[in-house]
N, C-alpha and C positions, 0 to 999 in steps of 0.2 A: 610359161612362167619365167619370170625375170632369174635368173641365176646372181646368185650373190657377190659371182667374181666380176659382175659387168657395174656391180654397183662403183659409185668413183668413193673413195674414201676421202675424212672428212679432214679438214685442216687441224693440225693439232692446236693453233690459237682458237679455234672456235671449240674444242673440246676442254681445252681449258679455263675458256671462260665459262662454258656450261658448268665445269665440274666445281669452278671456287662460287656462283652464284648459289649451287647447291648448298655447299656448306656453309656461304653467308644463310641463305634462310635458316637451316638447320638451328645453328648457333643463334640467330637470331629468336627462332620459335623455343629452343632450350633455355633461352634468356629470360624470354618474356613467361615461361610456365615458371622458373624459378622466383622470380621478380613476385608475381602472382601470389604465388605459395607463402612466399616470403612475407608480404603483404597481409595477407589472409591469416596466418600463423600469428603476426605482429598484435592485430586486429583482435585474435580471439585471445591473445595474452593477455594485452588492455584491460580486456572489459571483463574479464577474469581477475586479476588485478584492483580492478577499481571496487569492488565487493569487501566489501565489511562483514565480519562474520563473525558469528558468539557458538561456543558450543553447550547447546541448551542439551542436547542427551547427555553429555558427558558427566555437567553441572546436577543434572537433576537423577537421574540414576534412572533402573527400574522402579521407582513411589511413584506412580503416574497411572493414570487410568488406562484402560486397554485402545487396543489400536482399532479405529473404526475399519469394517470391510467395505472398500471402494469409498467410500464418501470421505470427506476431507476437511480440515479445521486450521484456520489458519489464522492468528493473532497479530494484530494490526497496530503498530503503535506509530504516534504519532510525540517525536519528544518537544519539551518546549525547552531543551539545553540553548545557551546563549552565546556558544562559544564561538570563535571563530568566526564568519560571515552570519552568525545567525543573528547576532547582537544588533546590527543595523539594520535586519530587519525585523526583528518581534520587540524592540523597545523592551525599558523597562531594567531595574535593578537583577545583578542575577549573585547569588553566594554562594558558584561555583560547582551546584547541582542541577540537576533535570530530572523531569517527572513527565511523566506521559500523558502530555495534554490530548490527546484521544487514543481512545481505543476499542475497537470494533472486532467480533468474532466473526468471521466470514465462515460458514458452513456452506461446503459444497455438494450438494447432492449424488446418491452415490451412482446417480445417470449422468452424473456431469452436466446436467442443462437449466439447471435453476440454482439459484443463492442464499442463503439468509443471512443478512448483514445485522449484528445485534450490537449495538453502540452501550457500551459500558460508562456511565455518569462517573467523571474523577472524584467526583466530591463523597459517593457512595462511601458506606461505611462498613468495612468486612471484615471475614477473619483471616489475616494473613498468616501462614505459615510463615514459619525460622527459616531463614534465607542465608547463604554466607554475605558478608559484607561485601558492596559495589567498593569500596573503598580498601579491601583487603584486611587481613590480620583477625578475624574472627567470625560470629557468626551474631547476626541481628534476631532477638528474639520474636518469636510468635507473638500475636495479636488480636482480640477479641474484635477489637473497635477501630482498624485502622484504616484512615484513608487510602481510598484503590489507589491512584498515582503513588503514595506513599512506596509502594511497593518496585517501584523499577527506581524509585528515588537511595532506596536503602540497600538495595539488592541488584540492579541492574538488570536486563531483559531474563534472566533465568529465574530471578524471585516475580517478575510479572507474570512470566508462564505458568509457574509454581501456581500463584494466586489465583490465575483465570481457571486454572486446572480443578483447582480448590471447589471452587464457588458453582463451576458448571458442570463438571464430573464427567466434561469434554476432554479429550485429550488434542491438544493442539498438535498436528504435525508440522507445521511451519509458523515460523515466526517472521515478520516483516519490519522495519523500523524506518520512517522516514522523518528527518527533523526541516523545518521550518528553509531553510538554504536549499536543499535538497526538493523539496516543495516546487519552489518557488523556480527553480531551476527545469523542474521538468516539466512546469505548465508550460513555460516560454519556450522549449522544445518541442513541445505539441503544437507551440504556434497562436498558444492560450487557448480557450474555453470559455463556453457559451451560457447564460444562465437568467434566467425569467425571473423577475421579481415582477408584485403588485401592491408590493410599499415601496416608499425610498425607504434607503438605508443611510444614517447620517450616523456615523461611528468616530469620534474622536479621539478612543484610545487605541483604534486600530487602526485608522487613518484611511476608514472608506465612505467615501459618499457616492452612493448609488441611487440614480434617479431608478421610478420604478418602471418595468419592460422587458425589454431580452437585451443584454448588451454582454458585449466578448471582453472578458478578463484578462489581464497578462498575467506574468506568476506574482508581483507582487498583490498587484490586487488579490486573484485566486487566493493567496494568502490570508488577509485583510478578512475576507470573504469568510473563509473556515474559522475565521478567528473571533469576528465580531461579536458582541452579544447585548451590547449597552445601547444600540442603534435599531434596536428591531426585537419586537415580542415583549417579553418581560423581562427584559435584560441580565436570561439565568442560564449557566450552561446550559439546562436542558434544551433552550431554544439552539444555541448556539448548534447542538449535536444534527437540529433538520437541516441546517445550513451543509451541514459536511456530508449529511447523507445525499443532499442534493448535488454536490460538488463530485462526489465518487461517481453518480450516472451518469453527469455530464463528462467526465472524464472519460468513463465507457465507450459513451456515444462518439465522442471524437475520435478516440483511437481505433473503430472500427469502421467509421468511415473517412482515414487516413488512408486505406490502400497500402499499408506498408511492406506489404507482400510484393508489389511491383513498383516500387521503389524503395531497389536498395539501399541508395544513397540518405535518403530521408530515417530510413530505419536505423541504419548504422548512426548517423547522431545522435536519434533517439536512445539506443543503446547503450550509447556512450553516456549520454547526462543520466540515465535511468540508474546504468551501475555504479556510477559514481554517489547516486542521492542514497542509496539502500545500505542498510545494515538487514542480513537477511540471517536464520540458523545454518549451519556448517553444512548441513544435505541441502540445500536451497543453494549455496553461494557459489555456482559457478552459472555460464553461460547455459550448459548442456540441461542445468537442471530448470534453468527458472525458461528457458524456451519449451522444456517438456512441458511446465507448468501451464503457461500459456498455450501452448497446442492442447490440454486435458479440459481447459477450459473455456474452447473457440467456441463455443453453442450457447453462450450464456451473454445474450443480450442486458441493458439496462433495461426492456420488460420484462428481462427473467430473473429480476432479483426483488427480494421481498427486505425491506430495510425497518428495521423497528430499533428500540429505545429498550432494554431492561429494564420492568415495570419499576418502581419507587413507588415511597412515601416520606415527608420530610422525618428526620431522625426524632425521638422523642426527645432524645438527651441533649439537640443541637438545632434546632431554626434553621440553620445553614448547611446542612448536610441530609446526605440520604438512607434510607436504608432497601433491599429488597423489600419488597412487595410479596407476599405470600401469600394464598399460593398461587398466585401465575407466572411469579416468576420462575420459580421452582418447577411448573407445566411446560414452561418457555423451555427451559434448561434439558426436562426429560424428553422432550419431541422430538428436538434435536440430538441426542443422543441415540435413541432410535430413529432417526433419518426419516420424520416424521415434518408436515406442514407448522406452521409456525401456530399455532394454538388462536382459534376464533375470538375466544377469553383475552389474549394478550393485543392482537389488532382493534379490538374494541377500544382500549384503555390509550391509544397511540391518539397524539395530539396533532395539529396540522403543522407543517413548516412554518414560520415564522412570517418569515417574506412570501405567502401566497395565502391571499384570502380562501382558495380552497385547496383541498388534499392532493397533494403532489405522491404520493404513493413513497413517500421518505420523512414519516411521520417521525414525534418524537414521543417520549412517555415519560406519564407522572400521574397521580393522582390527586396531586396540591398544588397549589398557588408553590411555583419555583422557587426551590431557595439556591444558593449558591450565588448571592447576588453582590454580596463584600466583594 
């Protein structure tokens, strides 16, 4: 064995340059985890930040229906406010309010693997609960007869929870809010969207002409698209609402064959135009909850969602408005409160999408000739 006193010792510049190359990587590797951190920390501020939020418990108190176990309800509005970047692109006079030009109950199942999207008609005609003022300093009175959008017009997203809470004896546990800018923003982050017609669509007040086929949207169009109604069907919301149910599964579909699990970079934009488009309720508004969200509901393909219309009939009192359908819709209402399939009675009554001569599985409902056509 070599003895250690035969070894030759080593020059002190060679041990000095070992020792500061050390600390260069060190310092360097200490750099780059800080820098990271930093970044990443930055990253989740942002998109934390960019979250718009109402607090619908606070507003609404304990008066609420009870809390579903496991299964889930989440209220979907879509506003038609003009404000800001939304004015150039939804046209049109605005007097400084907004109403919830759609709105959809998303029932989750309490396996988490299937959906029921129920599209609420604006024009329908309910009974709203006393809501405090969207505009402050008092409280807007109760309503026999008042139009559904009336109610996030008078009251803002806590008198529309109020209302849907009302009427379905659902209790929403999230609220979602996406206005027209925000839309239009996160199709073009998707990279737009894909959609099958077997009419053309020629829309002059929305500004879409669609030959008929499969052709990819960008967000304006996508827009245009959910919006149109004077270019395809009977030119009455109700048709308008198959167009948006069709829009939501192509949206589905796209986002899950994105891969955005391994590509981080494409998801983090995503991210970023998502929370910027959303107005969500105060338990929903950060990063941690709404990725919880989406992790609770990775099993739920667009063939695991079942999309219908709140059955109607046109109002007696009004040509131009709706009212519940009784009793299926009322069936529609109780199934899902018992975390039950969507009522055979209520998928009978569902009309075809507009732009497909056959049934797209994102029907719409009515029992009359459309009104809502002023």
């Amino acid at each position: 064995m070599k003895d250690k006193s035969d070894e030759k010792p080593q020059p002190k510049k060679a041990v000095s340059r070992r020792r500061r190359l050390l600390r260069i990587l060190a310092w360097s590797t200490a750099t780059l985890v800080l820098v990271c951190a930093g970044a990443g920390g930055y990253l989740f501020w942002r998109l934390n930040n960019n979250i718009r939020t109402v607090d619908i418990s606070g507003a609404l108190g304990t008066d609420r229906p009870e809390e579903s176990t496991g299964a889930m309800n989440i209220l979907l509005l879509g506003s038609d406010s003009r404000s800001g970047g939304n004015g150039k692109l939804a046209g049109g006079a605005t007097d400084g309010t907004a109403r919830s030009d759609t709105a959809m109950v998303i029932h989750v199942n309490q396996a988490h693997d299937h959906a029921d999207i129920v599209s609420i008609p604006r024009d329908t005609l309910v009974s709203r609960p006393a809501c405090v003022s969207a505009q402050g300093g008092g409280t807007v009175a109760a309503s026999d007869s008042a139009m559904f959008n009336s109610a996030y017009e008078v009251g803002g997203p806590a008198c529309a929870v109020k209302t849907v809470e009302l009427m379905t004896g659902l209790r929403m546990d999230h609220y979602v809010e996406l206005d027209f800018s925000g839309f239009a923003k996160l199709i073009d982050a998707l990279g737009g969207v894909t959609v099958t017609t077997t009419v053309d669509i020629n829309d002059t007040d929305s500004g879409l002409h669609l030959k008929a086929g499969t052709t990819k949207l960008n967000g304006t169009e996508a827009l245009a698209f959910v919006r149109t109604r004077h270019g395809v069907g009977d030119g009455s919301d109700l048709g308008r609402i198959g167009l948006q149910q069709q829009m939501m599964k192509s949206i589905l579909t796209k986002i899950q064959g994105m891969g955005l699990l391994t590509d981080p970079a494409k998801m983090i934009g995503i991210a970023d135009t998502a929370t910027s488009a959303l107005t969500t309720d105060s338990q929903l508004g950060s990063v941690t909850a709404l990725a919880s969200l989406a992790q609770s509901m990775k099993k739920i393909g667009a063939d695991d969602i079942t999309a219908v219309t709140m059955p109607t009939v046109t109002a007696p009192s009004d040509p131009n408005r709706l009212v519940a359908l009784d009793p299926q819709a009322n069936e529609l209402w109780v199934a899902l409160q018992v975390d039950q399939p969507v009522p055979s009675v209520v998928l009978e009554l569902q009309q075809q999408n507009p732009a497909s001569a056959t049934p797209t599985g994102t029907p719409t409902a009515t029992t009359t000739s459309a009104p809502g056509t002023e």
